[in-house]
N, C-alpha and C positions, 0 to 999 in steps of 0.2 A: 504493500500500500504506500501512499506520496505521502510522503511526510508535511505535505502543507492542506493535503486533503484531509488526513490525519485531525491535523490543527484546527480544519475547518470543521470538522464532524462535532471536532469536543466543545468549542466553543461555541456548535448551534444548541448543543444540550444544555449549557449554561445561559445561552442566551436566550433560548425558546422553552425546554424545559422546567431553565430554573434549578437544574440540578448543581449540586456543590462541583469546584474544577476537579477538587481531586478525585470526586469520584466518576467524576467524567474522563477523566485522562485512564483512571483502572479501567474502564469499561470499555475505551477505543485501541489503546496504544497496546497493540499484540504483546506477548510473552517472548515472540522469537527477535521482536526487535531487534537491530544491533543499538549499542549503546549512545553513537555519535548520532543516529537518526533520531531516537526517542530525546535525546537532550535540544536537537534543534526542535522537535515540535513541543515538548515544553517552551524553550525560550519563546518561541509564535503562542503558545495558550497562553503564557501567564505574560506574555509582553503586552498580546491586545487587550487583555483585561485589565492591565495598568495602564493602558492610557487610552480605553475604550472610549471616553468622550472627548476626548482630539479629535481621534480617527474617525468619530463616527461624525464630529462638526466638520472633516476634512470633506467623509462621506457625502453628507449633505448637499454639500456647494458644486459636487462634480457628478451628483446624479440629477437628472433632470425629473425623475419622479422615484419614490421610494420602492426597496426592493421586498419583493410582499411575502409575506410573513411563512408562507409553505417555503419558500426560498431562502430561510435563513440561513442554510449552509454555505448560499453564493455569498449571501453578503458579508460572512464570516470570511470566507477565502478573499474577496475583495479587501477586508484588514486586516489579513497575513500580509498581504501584496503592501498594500501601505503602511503598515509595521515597517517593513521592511527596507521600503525608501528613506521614512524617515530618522528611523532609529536604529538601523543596522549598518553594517558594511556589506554586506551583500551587493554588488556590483548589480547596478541599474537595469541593464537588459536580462540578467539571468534570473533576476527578481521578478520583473515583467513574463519572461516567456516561462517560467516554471512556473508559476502561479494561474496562467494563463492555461499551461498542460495541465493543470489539477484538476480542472470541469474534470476532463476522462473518466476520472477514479471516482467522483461524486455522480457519474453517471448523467451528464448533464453539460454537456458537448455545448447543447445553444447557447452557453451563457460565455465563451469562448471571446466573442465581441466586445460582449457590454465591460469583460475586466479588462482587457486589452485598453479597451476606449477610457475605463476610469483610470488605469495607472500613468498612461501616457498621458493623459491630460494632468495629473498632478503631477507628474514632473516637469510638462511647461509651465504651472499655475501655480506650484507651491511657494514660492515665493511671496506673491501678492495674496495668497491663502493665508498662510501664514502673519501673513500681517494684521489680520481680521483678529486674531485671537482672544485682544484687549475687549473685544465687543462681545465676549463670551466669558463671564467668570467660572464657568462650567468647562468648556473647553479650555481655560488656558491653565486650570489648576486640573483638570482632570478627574472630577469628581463632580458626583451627584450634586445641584444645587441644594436640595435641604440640607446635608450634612456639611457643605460650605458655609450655611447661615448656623447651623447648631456651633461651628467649631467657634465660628468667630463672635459667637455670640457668653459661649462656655470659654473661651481662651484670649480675647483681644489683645492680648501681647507674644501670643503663640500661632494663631492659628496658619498662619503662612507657613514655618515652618514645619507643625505636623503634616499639610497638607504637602509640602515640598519634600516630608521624609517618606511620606506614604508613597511615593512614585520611584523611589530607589530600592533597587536590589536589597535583600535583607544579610545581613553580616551570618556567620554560622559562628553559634555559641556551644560550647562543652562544659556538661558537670563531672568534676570528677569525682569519681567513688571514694573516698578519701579513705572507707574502713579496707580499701585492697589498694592504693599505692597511692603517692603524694602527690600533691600538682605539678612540683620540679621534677620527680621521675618522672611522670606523665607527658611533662614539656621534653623532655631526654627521649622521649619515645618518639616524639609525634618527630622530634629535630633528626632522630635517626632513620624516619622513613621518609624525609625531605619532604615532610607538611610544614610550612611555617605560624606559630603562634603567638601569641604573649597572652600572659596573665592577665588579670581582672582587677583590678584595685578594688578593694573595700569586697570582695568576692573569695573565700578563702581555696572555692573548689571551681571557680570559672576560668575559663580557656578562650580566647578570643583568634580564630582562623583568619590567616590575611587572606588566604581563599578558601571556599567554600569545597570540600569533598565528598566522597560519596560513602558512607558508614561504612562498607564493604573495606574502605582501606585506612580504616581508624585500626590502632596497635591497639592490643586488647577491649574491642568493642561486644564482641561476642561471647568475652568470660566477665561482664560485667565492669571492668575498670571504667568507663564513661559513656557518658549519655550525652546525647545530643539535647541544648535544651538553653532557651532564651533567659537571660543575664535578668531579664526583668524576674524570672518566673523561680528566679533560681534565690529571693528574697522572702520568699514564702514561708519555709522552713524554718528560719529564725524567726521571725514575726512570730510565731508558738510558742517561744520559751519552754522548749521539750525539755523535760529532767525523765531520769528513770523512775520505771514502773506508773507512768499514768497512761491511761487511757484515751484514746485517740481518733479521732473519726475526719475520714474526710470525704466530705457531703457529696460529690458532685466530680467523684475520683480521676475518670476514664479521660487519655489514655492512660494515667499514671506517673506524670512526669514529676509531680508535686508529692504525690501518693514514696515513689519510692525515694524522696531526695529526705523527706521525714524519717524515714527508717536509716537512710545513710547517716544521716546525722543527730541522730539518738537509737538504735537499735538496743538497748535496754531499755522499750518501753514493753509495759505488761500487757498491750495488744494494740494494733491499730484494722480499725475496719472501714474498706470501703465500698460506698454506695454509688452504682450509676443507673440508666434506664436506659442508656441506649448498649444494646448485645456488642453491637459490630466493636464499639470503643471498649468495651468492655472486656473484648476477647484478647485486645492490644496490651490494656491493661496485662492480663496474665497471663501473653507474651511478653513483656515485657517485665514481668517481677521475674518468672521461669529466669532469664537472659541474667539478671543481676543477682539471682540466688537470695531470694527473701519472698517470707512467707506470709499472708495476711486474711483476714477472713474478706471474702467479698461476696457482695449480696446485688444481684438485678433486680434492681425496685427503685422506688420514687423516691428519695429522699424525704420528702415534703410529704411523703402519708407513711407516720412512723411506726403505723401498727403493722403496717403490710411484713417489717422485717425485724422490726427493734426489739428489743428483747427487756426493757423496761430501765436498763443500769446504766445511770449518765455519766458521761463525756469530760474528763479535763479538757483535751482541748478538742476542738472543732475547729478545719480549714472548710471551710464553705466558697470556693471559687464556683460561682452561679454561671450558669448558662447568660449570654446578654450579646449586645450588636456586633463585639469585637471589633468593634472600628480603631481599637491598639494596636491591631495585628496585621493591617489592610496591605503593609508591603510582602507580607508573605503568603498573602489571602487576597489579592488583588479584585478575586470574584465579587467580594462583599461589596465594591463601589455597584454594583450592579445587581445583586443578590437582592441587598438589606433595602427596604422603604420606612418612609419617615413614621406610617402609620404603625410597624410592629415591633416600634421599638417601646411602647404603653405592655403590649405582650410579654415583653420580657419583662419590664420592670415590677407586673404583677405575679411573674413567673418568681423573680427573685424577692418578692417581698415574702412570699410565700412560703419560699425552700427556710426564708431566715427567720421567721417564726416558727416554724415546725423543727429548726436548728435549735434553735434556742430552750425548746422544752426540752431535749433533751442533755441540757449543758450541766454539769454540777455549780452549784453556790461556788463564789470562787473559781468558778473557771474561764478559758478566755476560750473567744471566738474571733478568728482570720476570718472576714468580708474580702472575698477580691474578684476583681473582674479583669477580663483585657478590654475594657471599653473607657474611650476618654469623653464621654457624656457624662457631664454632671447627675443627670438625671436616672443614671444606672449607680451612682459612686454616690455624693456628698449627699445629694435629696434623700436617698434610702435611708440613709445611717440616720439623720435629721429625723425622718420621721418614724424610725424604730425608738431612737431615744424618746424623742414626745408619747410615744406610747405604750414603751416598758419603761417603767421610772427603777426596775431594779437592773437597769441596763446601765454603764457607764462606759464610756470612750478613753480609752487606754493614747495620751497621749504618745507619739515615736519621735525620739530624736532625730531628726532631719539630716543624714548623713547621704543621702541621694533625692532623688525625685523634688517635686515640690511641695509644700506644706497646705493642703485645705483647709478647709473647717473642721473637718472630722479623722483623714487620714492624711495619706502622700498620695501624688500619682504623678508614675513618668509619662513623659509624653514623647509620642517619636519624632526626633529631631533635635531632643535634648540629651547630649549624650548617646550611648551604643544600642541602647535597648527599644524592643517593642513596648507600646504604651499599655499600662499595667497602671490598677487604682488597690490600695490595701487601707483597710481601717480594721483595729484591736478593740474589740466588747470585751466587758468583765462586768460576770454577774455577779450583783455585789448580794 
């Protein structure tokens, strides 16, 4: 199969289905692949989807009527084809005439013209196209208008830069196992298979890849020595002030990333259990503890209806990372500019009001609860916490020393283009 056909099949499922990329890209891009083909039609899925509303304001101005909706495969090959003029090296004519040969493979020959005639014409016109941009705040920042007025309206002295870091490649970050070898060996490893890295300041088990590689050839990635796993996400585990033998729950587990970095970093605790409702992450989850050698009870259930699994015996700590927009994560997750609408993000915030009350009943006196999301909407972060406080008075907010991120009302939250990390929001309850 073409590997721009490829591109084009994944991102009509994303863009007409509505289906997530990645599990667009598991469902088109064959198993026999060779490796340099599947990596160009990732960089064509996840490039058009980072900068879907350029291309599609580029679109616009070079079609003389819209391409109809049973079509969206063409219209998807048409932004591999201008993907690729504007933001690749891929040489002009071969950009044009392979993208042009991709109809073939989509079965759909007549449409042969109409890409020829749109790429050719942006390449005489991108010029004075491009100069239009200013007259689109959609198109020149790349993103959905409502989440342009949410950012700048939640961040007035940030929002450009979140929005200018959501359009960059995302860094690869490493946790390292600390209970099976240190982060200098670890850095000795990675230097001996000619990955290059550095450390993490203020991160005692983070690793920072000056490029990004494929897990298959991380040194002891398979016997558990390190995880792949974002520098924001990887602040989680301290934020619990784990000691031995207490009791541990993490609400909302799957795939695990948080779930196994707790046990690294206190494994004399007297159990931790975790809870997800979706199977498929669920199943990664215990793929992924199997891989780092640790054991824990997990349960397929809702978190949020605690009779369905709970067993009555409350919790020191509770990590509650809630389901929410993830609009922190959008350079690694580029679909979400296109995914997420402004109206279901009321869904989520009732979704997490939810999980943290039914959290909450099962917390011991004295014990703390991690609130966290990867979303930089105030109204998933600071408003929650605000109005759990107003309405359990035996709740209190655990102020954090401000040693990264920015300081709220109620927690921190990084944001992307501040520093290395994906946008990530944390706040500390303690039931007093």
């Amino acid at each position: 199969m073409d590997s721009r056909a490829l591109a084009a099949r994944i991102l009509s499922l994303v863009l007409q289905e509505k289906i997530h990329l990645d599990s667009a890209c598991s469902e088109i891009i064959p198993a026999t692949i060779e490796s340099r083909e599947q990596a160009f039609v990732m960089e064509l899925s996840y490039g058009v989807l980072r900068w879907y509303y350029r291309l599609d304001f580029f679109l616009n101005r070079l079609l003389n009527k819209p391409v109809r909706r049973k079509d969206t495969d063409i219209k998807a090959l048409i932004l591999c084809g201008l993907y690729q003029l504007a933001f690749l090296r891929t040489p002009a004519h071969a950009a044009v005439s392979a993208t042009v040969n991709a109809t073939v493979h989509l079965d759909k020959p007549w449409a042969k013209q109409l890409i020829n005639a749109v790429l050719r014409r942006y390449q005489r016109e991108s010029a004075t196209i491009e100069q239009t941009l200013n007259n689109s705040e959609t198109a020149l920042y790349a993103h959905p208008q409502w989440l342009i007025s949410a950012l700048r309206d939640d961040w007035p002295g940030y929002w450009q830069n979140i929005l200018n870091a959501n359009n960059q490649k995302p860094p690869m970050h490493l946790r390292v196992n600390l209970q099976k070898v240190t982060r200098a060996e670890y850095l000795r490893l990675l230097a001996a298979s000619n990955i290059e890295a550095v450390p993490v300041a203020g991160l005692d088990c983070a690793v920072s890849l000056i490029q990004p590689v494929d897990v298959d050839v991380l040194p002891g990635f398979a016997q558990g020595q390190v995880s792949v796993q974002d520098i924001g996400a990887q602040h989680a585990a301290a934020l619990l002030d784990l000691n031995p033998g207490l009791r541990v729950l993490d609400a909302c587990a799957a795939p695990g990333g948080k779930c196994a970095h707790i046990l690294e970093t206190q494994p004399a605790l007297a159990s931790l259990t975790a809870v997800d409702r979706d199977q498929t992450r669920l199943k990664r989850l215990g793929d992924n503890c199997q891989r780092l050698g640790i054991s824990l009870e997990i349960y397929h259930a809702d978190a949020g209806v605690a009779e369905q699994w709970w067993n009555g015996n409350p919790f020191d700590r509770i990590l509650l990372d809630v389901p929410c927009s993830a609009t922190g994560v959008i350079r690694r997750h580029p679909d979400i500019k296109v995914l997420r609408q402004e109206q279901s993000i009321g869904n989520y915030t009732d979704q997490q009001y939810r999980l943290l009350e039914s959290a909450w009943s099962m917390l011991k006196s004295r014990g703390r609860l991690l609130y966290a999301t990867c979303s930089v909407l105030n109204q998933e972060n600071d408003q929650q916490i605000a109005k759990f406080l107003k309405n359990y008075p035996d709740a209190s907010n655990i102020d954090m020393i401000q040693e990264w991120g920015l300081k709220t009302g109620y927690g921190l939250q990084i944001l992307p283009g501040i520093g290395d990390a994906d946008g990530f929001y944390y706040a500390v309850l303690e039931k007093r």
